[in-house]
N, C-alpha and C positions, 0 to 999 in steps of 0.2 A: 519072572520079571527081569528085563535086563539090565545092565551093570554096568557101570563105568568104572574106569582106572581111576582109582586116586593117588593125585602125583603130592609128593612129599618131600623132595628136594629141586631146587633149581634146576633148569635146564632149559636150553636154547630153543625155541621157537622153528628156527630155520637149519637145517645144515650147510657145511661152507661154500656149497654150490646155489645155495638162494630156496630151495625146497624144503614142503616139511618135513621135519625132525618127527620121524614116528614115534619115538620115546617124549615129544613132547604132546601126544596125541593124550586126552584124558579132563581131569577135574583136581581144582585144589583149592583148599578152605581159606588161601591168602597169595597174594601174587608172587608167582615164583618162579616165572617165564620171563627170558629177557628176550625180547622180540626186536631177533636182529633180521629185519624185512631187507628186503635185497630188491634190487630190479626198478623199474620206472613202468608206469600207467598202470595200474591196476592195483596199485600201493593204497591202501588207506588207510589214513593216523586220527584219530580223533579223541577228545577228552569233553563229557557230556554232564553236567550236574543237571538237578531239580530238586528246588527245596518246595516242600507243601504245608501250608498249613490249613485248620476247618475253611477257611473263608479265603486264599490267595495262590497263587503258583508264579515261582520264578524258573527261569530254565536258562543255562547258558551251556554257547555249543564253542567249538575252538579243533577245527580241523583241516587234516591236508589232505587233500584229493587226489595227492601226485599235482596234477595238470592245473589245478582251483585251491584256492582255500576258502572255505566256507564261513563264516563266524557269524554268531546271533545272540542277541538277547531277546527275553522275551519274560512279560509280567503281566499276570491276572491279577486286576484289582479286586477288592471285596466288592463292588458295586456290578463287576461283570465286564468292564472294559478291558481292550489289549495296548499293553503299551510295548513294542517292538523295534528293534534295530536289526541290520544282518548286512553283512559287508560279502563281498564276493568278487576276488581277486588274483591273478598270477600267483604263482608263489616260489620265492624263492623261499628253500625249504624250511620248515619250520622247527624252532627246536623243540621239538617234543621227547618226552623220556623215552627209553627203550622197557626200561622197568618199573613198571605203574605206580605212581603213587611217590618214585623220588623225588620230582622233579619240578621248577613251577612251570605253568606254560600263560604263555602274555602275548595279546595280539592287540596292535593299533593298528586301526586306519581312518579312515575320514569320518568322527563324529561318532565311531566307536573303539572304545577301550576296555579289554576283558584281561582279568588276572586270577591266576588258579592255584595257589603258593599252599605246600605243602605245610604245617607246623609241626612242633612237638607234642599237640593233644588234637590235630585232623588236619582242616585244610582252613584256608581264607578266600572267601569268595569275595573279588569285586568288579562289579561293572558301570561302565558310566558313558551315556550317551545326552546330547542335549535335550532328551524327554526322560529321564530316568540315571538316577544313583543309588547302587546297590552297595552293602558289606555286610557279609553275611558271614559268619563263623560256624565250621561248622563241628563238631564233638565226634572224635573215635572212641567209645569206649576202652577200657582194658579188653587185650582178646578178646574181640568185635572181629566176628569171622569173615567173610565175602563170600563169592562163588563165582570162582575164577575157570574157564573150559576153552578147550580150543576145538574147533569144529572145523572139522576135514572133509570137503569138498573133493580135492585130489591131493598129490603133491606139489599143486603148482598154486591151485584157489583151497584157501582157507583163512580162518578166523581165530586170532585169541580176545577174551571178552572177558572183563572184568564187573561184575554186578556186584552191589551193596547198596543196601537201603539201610532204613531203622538208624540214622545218625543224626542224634539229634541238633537242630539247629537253633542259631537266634540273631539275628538283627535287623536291619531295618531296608526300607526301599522306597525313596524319595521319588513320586511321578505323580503324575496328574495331576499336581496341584496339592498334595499331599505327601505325611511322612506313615507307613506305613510297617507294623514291626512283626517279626515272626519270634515266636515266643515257645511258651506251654502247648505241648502237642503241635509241634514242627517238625518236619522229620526231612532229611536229605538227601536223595538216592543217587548213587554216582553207575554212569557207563564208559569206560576205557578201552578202546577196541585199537586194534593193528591186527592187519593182517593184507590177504592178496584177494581181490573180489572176484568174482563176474561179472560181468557189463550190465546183466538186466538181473535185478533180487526181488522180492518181496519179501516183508518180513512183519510178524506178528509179536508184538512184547508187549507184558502187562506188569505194574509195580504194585505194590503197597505197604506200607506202614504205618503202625499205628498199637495200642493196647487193646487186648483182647484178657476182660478178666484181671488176672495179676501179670499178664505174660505180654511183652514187648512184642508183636508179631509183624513179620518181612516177607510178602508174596514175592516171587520174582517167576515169571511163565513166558515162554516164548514159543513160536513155533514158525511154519512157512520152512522160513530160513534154514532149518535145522533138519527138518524132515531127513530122513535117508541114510544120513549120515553117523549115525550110531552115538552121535551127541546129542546130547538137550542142553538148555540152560535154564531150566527147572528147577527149584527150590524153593524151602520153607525155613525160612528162619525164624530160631526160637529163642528167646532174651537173648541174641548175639550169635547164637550157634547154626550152622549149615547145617540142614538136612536135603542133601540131594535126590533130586529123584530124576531118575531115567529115563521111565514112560514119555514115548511119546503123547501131546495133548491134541485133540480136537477142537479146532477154533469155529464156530456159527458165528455168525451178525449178519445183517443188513444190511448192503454198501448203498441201498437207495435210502435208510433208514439210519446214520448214525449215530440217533441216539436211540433206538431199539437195545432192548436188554440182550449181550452176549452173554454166549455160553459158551463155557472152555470145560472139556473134559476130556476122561483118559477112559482107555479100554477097559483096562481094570479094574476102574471104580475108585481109584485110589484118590481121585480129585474131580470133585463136581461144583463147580464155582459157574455164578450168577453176577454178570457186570453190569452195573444201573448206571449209564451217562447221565452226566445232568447240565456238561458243555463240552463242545467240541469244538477243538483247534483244525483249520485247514493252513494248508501250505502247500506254496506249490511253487517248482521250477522249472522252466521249460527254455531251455539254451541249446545251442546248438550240437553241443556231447553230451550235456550234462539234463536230465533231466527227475523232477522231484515228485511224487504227490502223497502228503502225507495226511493222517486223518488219527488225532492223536483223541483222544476221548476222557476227559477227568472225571471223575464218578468214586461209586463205590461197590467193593466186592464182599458178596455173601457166599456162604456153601458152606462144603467141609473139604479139607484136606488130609488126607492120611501118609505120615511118615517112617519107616521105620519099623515096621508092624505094628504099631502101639492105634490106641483106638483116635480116631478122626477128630483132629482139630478143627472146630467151628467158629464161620468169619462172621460177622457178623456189620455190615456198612464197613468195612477197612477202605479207610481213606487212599485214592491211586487213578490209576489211568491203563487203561489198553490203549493200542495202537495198532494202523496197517499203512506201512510205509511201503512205495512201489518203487525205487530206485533203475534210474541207466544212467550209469556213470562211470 
């Protein structure tokens, strides 16, 4: 089975010529890459929550494209409605941290306003557009691990990615007419990405959180993207703890069919998961450099997962989403 580096101390992203740092090439249990990205057009910075509870989904996005900044909110009521904003604008550059997780990141513009503020026990989320007011708090456990990877395309396109789920959340979201609260079994997955793209990507991710048993359980699976490149961002998190895995995954679905049941699995046998959509978000952009189409899928995953050689842990409904995002950007 193949193996990734695990990186243990800090180290820079980029060397002082704007490429990457091959010593920062690998995997680490908490962010320890300072991603100093260098260069213009092909820069991209972004900071991604989603909080979920049984019955609702909130999502905020907060990114620079180099050329664009993107920003969105976005809320699924218990009823099944979307309540949405997304600004799309020049950018003079934005302050985003270089090292995840220090920093707040806050973007206004017309009729939206997002804020992403670091505390001393997680983060604070708030959003407010004239159809929706969000604050959401959300909980880091003590050593609540992540699964932090950088994926090497070359030394010129590459990605550092910061994934953590399994944090618990709670508060409320003022829309439709209603106040709305996330509470008991809410949970808050964060995505932190910097790095140098390619024009045309696809890319495959799937989350989930939730308890299995007595044990807090964190899917985090991607693929597409990653292929080739001797990186995954694969993992199992277990009451707080990373267990990475390597293998590459095999993505099925139906792109005539998005809410047909996906399959994700790996050669080895080590992960055989069953994804059951039961609503799908579409999004789409289509500009004249910049082009979107995403097909985000909420549901729940079943199977087993095996970490570490120990015997397979069994999912059974884990609350989450797959997704196939087509990006030229």
């Amino acid at each position: 089975m193949p193996r990734e580096r695990e990186i243990t101390q800090s180290v820079d992203l980029c060397l002082p010529n704007g490429r990457l740092n091959p010593a920062a090439v690998g995997w680490s249990r908490r962010p320890l890459h300072r991603t100093n990205v260098r260069g213009w057009g092909r820069k991209k910075r972004w900071e991604y929550w989603a909080v979920q509870s049984p019955e609702m989904v909130l999502a905020l996005t907060v990114s620079d494209l180099d050329y664009a900044g993107l920003y969105a909110v976005w809320f699924l009521t218990p009823g099944g409605a979307e309540v949405a904003a997304s600004g799309l604008a020049p950018v003079p550059r934005l302050e985003l941290s270089d090292r995840a997780g220090t920093q707040s990141a806050h973007v206004r513009t017309k009729g939206l306003d997002i804020r992403i503020d670091p505390t001393a026990t997680g983060v604070h989320l708030v959003a407010r557009t004239p159809q929706l007011q969000a604050d959401v708090q959300v909980t880091r456990p003590p050593h609540h691990e992540s699964m932090a990877v950088v994926v090497p395309w070359s030394d010129t396109r590459f990605q550092y990615t910061v994934k953590e789920n399994t944090l618990p959340a709670t508060g409320t979201v003022a829309a439709a007419g209603s106040t709305y609260e996330f509470g008991d079994d809410s949970w808050a997955t964060w995505d932190f990405g910097r790095g140098k793209w390619p024009y045309r990507i696809t890319w495959n991710w799937g989350s989930a959180s939730g308890r299995v048993a007595d044990q807090v359980i964190g899917l985090q699976v991607g693929g597409a993207w990653t292929d080739g490149t001797g990186s995954t961002e694969n993992a199992l998190m277990i009451d707080g703890v990373t267990h990475k895995m390597s293998s590459e995954l095999r993505w099925s679905y139906d792109r005539s069919d998005w809410r047909a049941p996906w399959r994700i699995v790996s050669a080895d046998g080590t992960v055989n998961l069953t994804f059951t959509p039961t609503y799908v978000r579409e999004d789409r952009t289509a500009l004249v450099v910049l082009a979107n189409n995403t097909h985000q899928c909420f549901g729940t995953w079943s199977g087993t997962v095996a970490v570490d050689g120990a015997e397979p842990v069994h999912l059974t409904e884990l609350r989450g989403w797959a997704e196939e995002v087509r990006n030229r950007w």
